[in-house]
C-alpha positions in Angstrom: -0.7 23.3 -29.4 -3.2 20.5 -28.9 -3.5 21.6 -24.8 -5.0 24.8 -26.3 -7.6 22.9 -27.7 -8.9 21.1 -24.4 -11.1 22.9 -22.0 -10.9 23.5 -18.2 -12.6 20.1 -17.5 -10.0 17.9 -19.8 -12.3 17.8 -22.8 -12.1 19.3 -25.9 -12.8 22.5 -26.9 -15.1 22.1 -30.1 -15.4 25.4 -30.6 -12.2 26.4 -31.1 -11.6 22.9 -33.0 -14.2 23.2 -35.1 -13.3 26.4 -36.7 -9.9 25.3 -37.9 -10.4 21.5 -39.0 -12.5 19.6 -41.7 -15.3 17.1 -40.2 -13.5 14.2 -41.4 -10.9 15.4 -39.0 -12.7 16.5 -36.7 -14.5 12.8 -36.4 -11.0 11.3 -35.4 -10.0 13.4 -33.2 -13.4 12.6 -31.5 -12.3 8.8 -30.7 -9.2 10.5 -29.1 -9.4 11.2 -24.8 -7.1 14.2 -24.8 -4.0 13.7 -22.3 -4.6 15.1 -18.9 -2.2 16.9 -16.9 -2.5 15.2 -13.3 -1.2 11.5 -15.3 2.0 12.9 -15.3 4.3 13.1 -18.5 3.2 11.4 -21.9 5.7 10.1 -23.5 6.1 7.7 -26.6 7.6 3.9 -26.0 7.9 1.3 -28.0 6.1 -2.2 -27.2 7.7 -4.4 -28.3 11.3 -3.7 -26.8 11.7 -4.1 -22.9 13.0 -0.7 -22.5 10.2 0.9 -24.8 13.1 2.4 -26.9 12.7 2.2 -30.3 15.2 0.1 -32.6 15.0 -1.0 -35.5 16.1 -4.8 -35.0 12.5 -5.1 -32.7 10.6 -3.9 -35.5 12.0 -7.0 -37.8 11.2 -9.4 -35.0 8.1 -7.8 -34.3 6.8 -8.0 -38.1 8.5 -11.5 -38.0 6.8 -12.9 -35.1 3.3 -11.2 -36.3 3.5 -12.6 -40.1 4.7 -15.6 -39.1 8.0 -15.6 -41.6 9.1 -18.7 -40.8 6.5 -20.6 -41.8 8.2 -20.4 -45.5 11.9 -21.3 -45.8 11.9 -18.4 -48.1 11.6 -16.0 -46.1 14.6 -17.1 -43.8 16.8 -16.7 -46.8 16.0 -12.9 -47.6 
């Protein structure tokens, strides 16, 4: 589990990562803060929907609103 790999002071444990990953992995995980268990739960949402649930209808708009379909009538009709 990833909370085995963080130490007693919320950091990670490069030791015991180190042994088990690549350094290519290891050099992402390094721009990741692990979680920390006094923020409460962590739990996935989704932006761009006002209820953070996922669906599949705000990924369209999102994707529509960030490529800016409707600048080409040709995209309205697909």
């Amino acid at each position: 589990m990833v909370a085995d790999m963080v130490d007693d002071s919320g950091s990670w444990d490069w030791n015991r990562i180190s042994q088990r990953l690549l350094q290519d992995m290891l050099e992402k995980i390094d721009v990741v803060k692990p979680s920390q268990y006094g923020l409460g739960t962590d739990n996935p949402s989704w932006q761009w929907e006002e209820n953070r649930s996922f669906s599949t209808q705000s990924t369209y708009k999102a994707l529509d609103d960030t490529m800016n379909l409707d600048i080409n009538p040709y995209w309205k009709k697909i």
